[in-house]
C-alpha positions in Angstrom: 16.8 3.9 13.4 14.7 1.2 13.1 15.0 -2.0 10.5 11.6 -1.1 8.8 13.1 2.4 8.2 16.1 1.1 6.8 13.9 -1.4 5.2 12.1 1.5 3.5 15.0 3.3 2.2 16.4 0.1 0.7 13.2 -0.5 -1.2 13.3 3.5 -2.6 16.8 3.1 -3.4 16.4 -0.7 -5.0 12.8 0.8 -7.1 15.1 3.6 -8.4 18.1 1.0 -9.6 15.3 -1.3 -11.0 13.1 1.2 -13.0 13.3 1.1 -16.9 15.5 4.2 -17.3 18.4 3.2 -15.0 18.0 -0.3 -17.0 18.5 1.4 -20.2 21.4 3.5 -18.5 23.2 0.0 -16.9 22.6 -1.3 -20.4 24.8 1.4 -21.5 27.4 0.8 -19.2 27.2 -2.7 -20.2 28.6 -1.8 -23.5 31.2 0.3 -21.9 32.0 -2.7 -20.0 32.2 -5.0 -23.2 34.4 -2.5 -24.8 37.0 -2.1 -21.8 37.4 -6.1 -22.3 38.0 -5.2 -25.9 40.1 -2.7 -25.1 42.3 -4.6 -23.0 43.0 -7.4 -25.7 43.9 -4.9 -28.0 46.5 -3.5 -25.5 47.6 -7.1 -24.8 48.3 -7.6 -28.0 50.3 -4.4 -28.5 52.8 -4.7 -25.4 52.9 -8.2 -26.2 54.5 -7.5 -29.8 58.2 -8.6 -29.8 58.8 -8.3 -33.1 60.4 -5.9 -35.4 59.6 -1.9 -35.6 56.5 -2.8 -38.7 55.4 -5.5 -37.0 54.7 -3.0 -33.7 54.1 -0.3 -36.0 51.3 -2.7 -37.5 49.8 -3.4 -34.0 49.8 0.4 -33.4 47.5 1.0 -36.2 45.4 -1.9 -35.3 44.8 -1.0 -32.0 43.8 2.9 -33.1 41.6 1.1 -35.0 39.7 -0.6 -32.5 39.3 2.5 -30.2 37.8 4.2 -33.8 35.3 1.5 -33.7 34.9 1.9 -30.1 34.1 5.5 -30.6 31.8 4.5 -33.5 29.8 2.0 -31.1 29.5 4.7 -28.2 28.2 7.5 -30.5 25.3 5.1 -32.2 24.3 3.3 -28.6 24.6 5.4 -25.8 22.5 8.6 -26.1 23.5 11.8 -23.8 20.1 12.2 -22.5 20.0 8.7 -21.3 23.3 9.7 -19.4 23.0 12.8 -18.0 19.2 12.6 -16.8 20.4 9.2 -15.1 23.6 10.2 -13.5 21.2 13.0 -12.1 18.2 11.3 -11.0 20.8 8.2 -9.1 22.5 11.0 -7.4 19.5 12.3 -5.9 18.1 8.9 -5.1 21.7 8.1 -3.1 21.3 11.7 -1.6 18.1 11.0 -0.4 19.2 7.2 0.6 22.4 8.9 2.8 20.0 11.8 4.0 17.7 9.6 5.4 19.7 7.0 7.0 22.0 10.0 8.5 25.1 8.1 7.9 27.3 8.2 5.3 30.0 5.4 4.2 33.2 5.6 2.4 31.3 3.4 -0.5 28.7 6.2 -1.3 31.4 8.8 -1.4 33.3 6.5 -3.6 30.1 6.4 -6.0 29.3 10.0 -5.9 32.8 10.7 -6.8 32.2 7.9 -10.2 29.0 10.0 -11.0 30.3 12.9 -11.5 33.8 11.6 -13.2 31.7 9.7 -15.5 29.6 12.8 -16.1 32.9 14.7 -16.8 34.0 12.0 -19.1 31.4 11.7 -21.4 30.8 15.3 -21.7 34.8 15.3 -22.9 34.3 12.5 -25.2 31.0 14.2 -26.5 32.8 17.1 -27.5 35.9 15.8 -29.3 35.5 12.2 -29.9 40.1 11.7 -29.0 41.3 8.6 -28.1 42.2 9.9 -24.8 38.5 10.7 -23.8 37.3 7.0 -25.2 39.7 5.3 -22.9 38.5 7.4 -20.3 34.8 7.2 -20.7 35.2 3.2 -21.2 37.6 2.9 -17.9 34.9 5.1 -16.0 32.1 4.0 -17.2 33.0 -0.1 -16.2 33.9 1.1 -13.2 30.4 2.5 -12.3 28.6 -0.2 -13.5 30.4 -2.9 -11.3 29.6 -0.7 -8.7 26.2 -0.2 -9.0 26.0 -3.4 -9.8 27.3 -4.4 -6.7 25.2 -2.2 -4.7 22.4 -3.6 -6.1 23.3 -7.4 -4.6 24.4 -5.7 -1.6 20.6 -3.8 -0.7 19.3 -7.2 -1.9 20.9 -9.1 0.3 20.5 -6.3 3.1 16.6 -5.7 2.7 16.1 -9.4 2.1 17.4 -10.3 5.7 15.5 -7.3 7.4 12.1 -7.8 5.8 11.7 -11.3 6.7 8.7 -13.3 5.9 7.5 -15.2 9.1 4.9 -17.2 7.9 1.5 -18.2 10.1 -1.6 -19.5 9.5 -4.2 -17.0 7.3 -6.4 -17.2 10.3 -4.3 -15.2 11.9 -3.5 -11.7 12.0 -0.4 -9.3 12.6 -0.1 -6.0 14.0 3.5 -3.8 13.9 3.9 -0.8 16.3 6.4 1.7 16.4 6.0 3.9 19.7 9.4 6.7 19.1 10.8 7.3 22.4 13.4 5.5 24.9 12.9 3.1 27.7 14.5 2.4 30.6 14.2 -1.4 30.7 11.4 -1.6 33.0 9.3 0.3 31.0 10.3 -1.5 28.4 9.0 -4.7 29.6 5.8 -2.6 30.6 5.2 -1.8 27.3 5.8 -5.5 25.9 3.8 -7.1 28.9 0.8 -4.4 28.3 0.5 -6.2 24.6 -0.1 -9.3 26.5 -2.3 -8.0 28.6 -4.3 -6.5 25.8 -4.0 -9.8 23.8 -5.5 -12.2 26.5 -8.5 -9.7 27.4 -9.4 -9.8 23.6 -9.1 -13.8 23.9 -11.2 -13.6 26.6 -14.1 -11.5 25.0 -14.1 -13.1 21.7 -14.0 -16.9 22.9 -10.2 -18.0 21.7 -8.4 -20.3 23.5 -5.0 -18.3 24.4 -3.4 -22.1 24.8 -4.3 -22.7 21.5 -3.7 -19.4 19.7 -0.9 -17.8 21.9 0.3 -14.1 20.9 3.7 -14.7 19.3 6.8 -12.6 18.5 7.7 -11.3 15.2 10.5 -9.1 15.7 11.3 -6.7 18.5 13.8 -3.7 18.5 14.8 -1.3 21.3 16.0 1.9 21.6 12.5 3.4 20.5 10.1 0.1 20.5 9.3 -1.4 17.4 7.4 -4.3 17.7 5.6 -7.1 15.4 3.6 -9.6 16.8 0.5 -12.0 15.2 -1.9 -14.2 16.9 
């Protein structure tokens, strides 16, 4: 595979994570996120209690009530539609992504695996609103976001690095050519030095000095050729 095919996957994959639902979904997990840290204090504070049996019984009660609130925050700001439709629509997009790549990695097992956990969660939770299934949903839920969140950097810096930018003079012009089959290395070079050849006849017929405006290289990939080049 080529770096403008992975190129193009990357910018599917990155349109899907930036569109306005997933945004509204990440938001979501956001407040999951906010409410794990919450979460985590309140704990603190309970294993943290050394004094007597009402002081720890005090903290108990304290902490139930902060999951309550928890609960109360989930059910008013994070809708089920919003959730399911999302988890859906990112697992086709990273279906499609691993489909089209034909490779598959550890790290998108790992998130397919937090889709549907998360999905399984929250349906819990939706039905009986415990304790247990808000400490799961929260847990799950931050979980998935810092990894989406990461993949997000990571196609970013990815598709950043193999859709570089080379920058000429707006007199000039480009021209990118993908011809899908393998070379033995002589015919590779054929196929490079028949661009050349092509470039200096049109030189030639339109008057350009070929010393002033050579052709230069872009990018080139082997395997199948994929080549760039302006002048």
């Amino acid at each position: 595979m080529q770096s403008f095919q992975v190129v193009e996957q990357l910018e599917t994959l990155r349109n899907v994570l930036k569109s306005t639902e997933i945004n509204a979904f990440m938001d979501c997990l956001s407040i999951l996120n906010d409410c794990r840290n919450q979460l985590n204090t309140s704990i603190v504070n309970l294993l943290d209690s050394n004094a007597d049996a009402n002081t720890t019984t005090q903290h108990l009660i304290t902490h139930r009530k902060n999951i309550t609130n928890l609960q109360a925050e989930i059910k008013t700001r994070i809708k089920p539609k919003l959730v399911f439709t999302s988890l859906e629509r990112l697992r086709t997009a990273f279906s499609v992504f691993v489909e089209e790549l034909n490779q598959e990695a550890a790290y998108i097992n790992t998130i397919y695996c937090q889709f549907i956990e998360l999905e399984n969660v929250y349906d819990k939770f939706i039905q009986d609103y415990s304790y247990s299934s808000t400490v799961e949903l929260v847990y799950s839920g931050t979980d998935l976001f810092h990894s989406l969140k990461n993949t997000e950097d990571i196609s970013t810096i990815i598709w950043v690095n193999l859709h570089n930018q080379y920058e000429y003079n707006n007199s000039l012009g480009s021209l990118s050519l993908y011809l899908d089959s393998e070379y033995t290395y002589n015919n590779f070079i054929k196929k490079l030095e028949a661009f050349q050849k092509l470039y200096s006849l049109l030189c030639f017929i339109l008057h350009i000095s070929e010393s002033d405006f050579p052709l230069r290289i872009a990018k080139i990939e082997s395997g199948s050729l994929f080549v760039k080049i302006f002048g």
